[in-house]
C-alpha positions in Angstrom: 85.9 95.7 101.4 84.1 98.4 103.3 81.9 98.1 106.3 78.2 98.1 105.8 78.4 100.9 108.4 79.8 102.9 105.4 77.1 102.0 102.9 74.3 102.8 106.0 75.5 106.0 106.4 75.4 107.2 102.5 72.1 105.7 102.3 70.9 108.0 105.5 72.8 111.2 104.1 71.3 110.7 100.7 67.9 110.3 102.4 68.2 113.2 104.2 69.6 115.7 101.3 66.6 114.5 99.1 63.7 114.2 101.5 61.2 113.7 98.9 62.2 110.5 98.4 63.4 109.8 102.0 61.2 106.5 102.1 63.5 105.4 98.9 66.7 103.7 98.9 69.7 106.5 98.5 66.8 108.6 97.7 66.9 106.8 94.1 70.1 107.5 93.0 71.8 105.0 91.3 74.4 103.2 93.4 76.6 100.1 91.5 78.5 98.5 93.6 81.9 95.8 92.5 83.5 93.5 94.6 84.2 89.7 95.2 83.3 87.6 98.6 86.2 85.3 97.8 88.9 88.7 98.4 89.2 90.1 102.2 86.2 90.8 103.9 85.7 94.3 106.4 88.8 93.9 109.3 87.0 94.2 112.6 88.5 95.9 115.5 90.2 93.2 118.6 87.9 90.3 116.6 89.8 88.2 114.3 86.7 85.8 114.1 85.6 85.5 109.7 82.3 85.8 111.6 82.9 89.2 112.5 83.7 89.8 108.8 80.7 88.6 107.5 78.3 90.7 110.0 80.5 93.5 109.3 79.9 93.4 105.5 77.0 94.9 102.8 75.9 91.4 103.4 75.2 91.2 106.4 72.9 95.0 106.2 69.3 95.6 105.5 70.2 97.2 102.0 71.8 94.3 100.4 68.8 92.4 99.4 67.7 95.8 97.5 70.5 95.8 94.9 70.3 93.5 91.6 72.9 91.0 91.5 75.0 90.4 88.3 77.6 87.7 88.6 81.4 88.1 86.4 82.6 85.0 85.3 85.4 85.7 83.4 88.7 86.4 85.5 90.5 89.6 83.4 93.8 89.2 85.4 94.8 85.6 85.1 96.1 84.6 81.5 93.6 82.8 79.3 95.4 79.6 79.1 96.0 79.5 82.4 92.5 77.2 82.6 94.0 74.8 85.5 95.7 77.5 87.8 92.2 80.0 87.3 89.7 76.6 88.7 92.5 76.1 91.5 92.2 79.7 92.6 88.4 79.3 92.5 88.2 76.4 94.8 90.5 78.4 97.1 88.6 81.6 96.9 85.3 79.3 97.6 86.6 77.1 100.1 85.5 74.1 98.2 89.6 72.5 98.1 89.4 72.6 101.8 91.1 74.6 105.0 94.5 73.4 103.6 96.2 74.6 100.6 99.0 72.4 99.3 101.8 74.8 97.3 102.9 72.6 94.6 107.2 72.4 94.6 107.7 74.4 91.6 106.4 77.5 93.4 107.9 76.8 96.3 111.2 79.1 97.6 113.4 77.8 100.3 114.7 81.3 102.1 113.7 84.9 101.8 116.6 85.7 99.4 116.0 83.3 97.1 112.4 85.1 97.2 113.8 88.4 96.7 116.1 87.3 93.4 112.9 85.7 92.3 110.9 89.0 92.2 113.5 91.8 91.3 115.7 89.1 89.5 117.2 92.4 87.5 117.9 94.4 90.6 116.0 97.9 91.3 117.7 99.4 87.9 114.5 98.6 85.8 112.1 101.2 84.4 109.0 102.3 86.5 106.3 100.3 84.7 108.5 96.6 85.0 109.6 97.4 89.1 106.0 98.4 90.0 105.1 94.9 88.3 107.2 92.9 90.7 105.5 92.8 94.3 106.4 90.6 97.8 103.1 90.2 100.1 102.9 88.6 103.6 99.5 88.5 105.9 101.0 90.7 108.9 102.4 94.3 108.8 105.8 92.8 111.0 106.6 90.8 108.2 106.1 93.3 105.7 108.0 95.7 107.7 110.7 93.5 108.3 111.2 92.9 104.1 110.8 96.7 103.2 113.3 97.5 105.6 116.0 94.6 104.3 115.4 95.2 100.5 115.6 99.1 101.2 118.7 98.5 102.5 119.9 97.0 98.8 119.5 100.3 97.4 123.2 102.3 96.4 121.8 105.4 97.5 121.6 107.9 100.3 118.8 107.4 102.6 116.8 109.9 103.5 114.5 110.0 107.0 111.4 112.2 107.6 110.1 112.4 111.0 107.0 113.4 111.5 104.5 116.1 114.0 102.5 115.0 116.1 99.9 116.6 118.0 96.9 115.7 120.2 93.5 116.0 119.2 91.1 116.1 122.2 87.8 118.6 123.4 88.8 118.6 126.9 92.8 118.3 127.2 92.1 119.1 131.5 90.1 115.5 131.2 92.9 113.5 130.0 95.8 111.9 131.8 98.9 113.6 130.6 100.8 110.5 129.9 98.0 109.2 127.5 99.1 112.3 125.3 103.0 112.5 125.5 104.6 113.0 122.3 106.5 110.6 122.2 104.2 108.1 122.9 102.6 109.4 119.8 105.7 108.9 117.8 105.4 105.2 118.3 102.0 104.9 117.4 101.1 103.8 113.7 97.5 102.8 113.5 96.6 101.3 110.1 96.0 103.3 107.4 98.1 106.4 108.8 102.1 107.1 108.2 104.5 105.9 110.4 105.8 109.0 112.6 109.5 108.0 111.1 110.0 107.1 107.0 113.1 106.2 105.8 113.7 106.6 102.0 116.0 106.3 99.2 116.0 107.1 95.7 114.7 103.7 93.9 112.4 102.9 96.8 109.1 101.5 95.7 106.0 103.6 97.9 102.5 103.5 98.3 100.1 105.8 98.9 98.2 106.3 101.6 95.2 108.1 100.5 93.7 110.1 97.6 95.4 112.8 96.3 94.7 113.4 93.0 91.9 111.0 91.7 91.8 112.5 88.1 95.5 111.3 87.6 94.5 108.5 89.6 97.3 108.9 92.7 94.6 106.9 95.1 95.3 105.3 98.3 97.3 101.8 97.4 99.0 103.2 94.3 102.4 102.1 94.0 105.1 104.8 92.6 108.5 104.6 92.6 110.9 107.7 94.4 112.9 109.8 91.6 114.1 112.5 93.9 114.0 113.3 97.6 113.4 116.9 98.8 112.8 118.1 103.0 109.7 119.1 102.0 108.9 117.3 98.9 108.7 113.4 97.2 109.3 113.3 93.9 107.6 110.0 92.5 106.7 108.2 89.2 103.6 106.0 88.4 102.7 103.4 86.1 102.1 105.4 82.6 99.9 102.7 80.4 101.8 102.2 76.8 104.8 104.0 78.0 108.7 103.0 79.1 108.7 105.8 81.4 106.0 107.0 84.2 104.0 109.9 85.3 105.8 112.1 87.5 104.2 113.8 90.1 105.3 115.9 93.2 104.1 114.7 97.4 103.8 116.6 100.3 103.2 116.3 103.7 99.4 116.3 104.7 97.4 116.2 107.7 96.1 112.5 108.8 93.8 111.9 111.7 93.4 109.3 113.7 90.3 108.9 116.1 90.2 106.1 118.6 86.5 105.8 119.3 87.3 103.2 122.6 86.9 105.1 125.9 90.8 105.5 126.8 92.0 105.5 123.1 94.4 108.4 122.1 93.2 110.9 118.9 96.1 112.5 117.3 96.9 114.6 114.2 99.7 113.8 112.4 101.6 115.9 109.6 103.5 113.3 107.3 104.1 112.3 104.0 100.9 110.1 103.1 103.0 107.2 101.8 105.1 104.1 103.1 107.6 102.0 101.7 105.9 99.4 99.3 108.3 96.7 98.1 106.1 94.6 100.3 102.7 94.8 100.9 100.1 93.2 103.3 97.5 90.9 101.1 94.6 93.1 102.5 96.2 96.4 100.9 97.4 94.4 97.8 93.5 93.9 96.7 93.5 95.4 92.8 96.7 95.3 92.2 98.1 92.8 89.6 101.8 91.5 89.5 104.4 89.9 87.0 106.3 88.6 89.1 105.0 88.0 93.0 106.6 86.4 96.2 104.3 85.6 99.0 106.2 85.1 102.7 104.0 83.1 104.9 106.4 83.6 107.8 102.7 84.2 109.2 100.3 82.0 108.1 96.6 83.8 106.5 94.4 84.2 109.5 91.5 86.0 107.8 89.2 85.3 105.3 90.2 85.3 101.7 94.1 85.9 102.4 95.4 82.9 100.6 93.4 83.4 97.5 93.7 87.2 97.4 97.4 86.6 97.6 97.8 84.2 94.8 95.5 85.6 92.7 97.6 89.0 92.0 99.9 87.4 89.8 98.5 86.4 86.2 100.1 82.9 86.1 101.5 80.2 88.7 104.6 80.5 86.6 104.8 84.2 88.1 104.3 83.2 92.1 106.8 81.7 94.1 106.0 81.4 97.9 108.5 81.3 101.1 107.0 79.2 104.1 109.8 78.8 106.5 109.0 76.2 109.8 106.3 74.1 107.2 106.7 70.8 106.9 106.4 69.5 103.0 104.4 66.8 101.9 105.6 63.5 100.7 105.4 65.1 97.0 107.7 68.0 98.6 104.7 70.4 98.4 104.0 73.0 101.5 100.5 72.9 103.0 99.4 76.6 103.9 95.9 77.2 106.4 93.5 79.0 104.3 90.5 81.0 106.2 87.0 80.9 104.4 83.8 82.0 106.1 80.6 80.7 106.3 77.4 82.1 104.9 79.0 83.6 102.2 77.4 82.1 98.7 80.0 82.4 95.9 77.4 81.3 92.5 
């Protein structure tokens, strides 16, 4: 979910392109906004506090009262008959089943293999369309790190590194301490959203984007595509092609990514990458809108934010499709795992 900061500021710039109608809302225009409270809220920089979330959201700004609320009530992703496993996700999303979630035992995995054989139960051989179905998520990019780099491991096939260059960006370079700007120091930096200065791929691996490249064939940031052919200078990739065995092919190159700390002593760099990173695993916050057959949660870190449990578990169409990993929990008499679930207050849900 985006900061209100974001919807401020396109209210401002459409005020100020249209100034006959500056004392309007976006100058009239019609704006329609989508989203659901129970999902992740806006991340806050050094505040992990669902608080923060809250302020930081549309609805928590001036313009949020001005809009016309229409409420969805009918959940598009989870199978029909799935009545029982839709109201549990509900009272998860909402809080309402309480700061503990109990995994029931049929759901439950006992080691991170066992997880993995779950989701790609037919190996990485299967067609474009099945593999991008199947999807692990965990709360913290160390987990997720840790899982892309073991199941990338699996894969027969030579692996391919791409390092990338990095360069300072800074008005007055004489200002700066030359430490703060050492290249190497750069390498090793990977804020979110940007590539990781090193990306090592093989043929089979499952990637995600990073940012838009093409929204008319719909390569957005967080699409999913699988690698077909590895080039120095060039990803080939396939997508999801609705109706079809076989996906979209479509070529990558290396682009330009910014990064600007805005804290007094942060470092602002340009880095020329390949917009991507490896995607077997995701974090839940850059999983929102995607929608899996077969899903593994790893809660070797527990949710800590708002809406993490529920945006987890509510990827995957059925319980029979989920199965979860909790090492170091203990089970419940019934041999079910309780998992902490963050929901914020002053959020209304009806």
């Amino acid at each position: 979910m985006l900061n209100k900061i974001v919807f401020e500021n396109v209210d401002k710039l459409c005020r100020t392109l249209v100034p006959q109608n500056k004392d309007r809302p976006f100058a009239g225009k019609v704006v329609i906004l989508s989203g659901d409270w129970k999902q992740s809220l806006p991340v806050v920089r050094d505040s992990s506090s669902p608080g923060a979330s809250v302020a930081a959201s549309i609805l928590s700004s001036h313009l949020y009262p001005l809009f016309q609320k229409f409420r969805l009530i009918q959940n598009m992703r989870v199978i029909p008959s799935e009545i029982q496993f839709k109201d549990w996700l509900y009272t998860i999303g909402t809080g309402t089943i309480g700061d503990v979630v109990n995994i029931p035992p049929n759901m439950i995995v006992n080691s991170r293999q066992e997880l993995y054989e779950f989701v790609f139960d037919q190996g990485f051989t299967l067609a474009s369309n099945e593999l991008l179905k199947r999807l692990i998520l965990a709360p913290t990019n160390r987990v997720v790190d840790s899982i892309n780099s073991e199941l990338i491991d699996m894969i027969d096939s030579p692996v391919h590194e791409y390092l990338s260059i990095d360069n300072p960006t800074i008005e007055n370079p004489l200002a700066c301490y030359a430490a703060d700007y050492d290249v190497a120091q750069l390498n090793r930096l990977t804020p979110n959203g940007m590539p990781a200065h090193s990306i090592k791929l093989k043929v089979g691996s499952i990637i995600v984007l990073l940012q838009n490249l093409n929204t008319q064939k719909s390569l957005c940031n967080g699409t999913r595509l699988i690698v077909t052919n590895l080039q120095s200078n060039l990803i080939e990739a396939e997508t999801i092609n609705i109706g079809s065995d076989h996906g979209i092919r479509v070529g990558i190159c290396r682009t330009r990514n910014s990064y600007v700390d805005t804290h007094p002593d942060g470092v602002s760099f340009e880095r020329f990458q390949f917009p991507v990173r490896v995607a077997f695993c995701m974090t839940i916050t850059k999983a929102q809108g995607q929608t899996c057959e077969r899903l593994g949660i790893d809660f070797c870190d527990e949710p800590f934010a708002h809406g993490q449990l529920y945006t987890a578990l509510s990827r995957a169409r059925s319980s029979e499709f989920i199965r979860v990993f909790a090492p170091g929990k203990k089970p419940n008499n019934d041999r079910s795992i309780p998992i902490r679930n963050v929901v914020a207050n002053g959020i209304s849900f009806d």
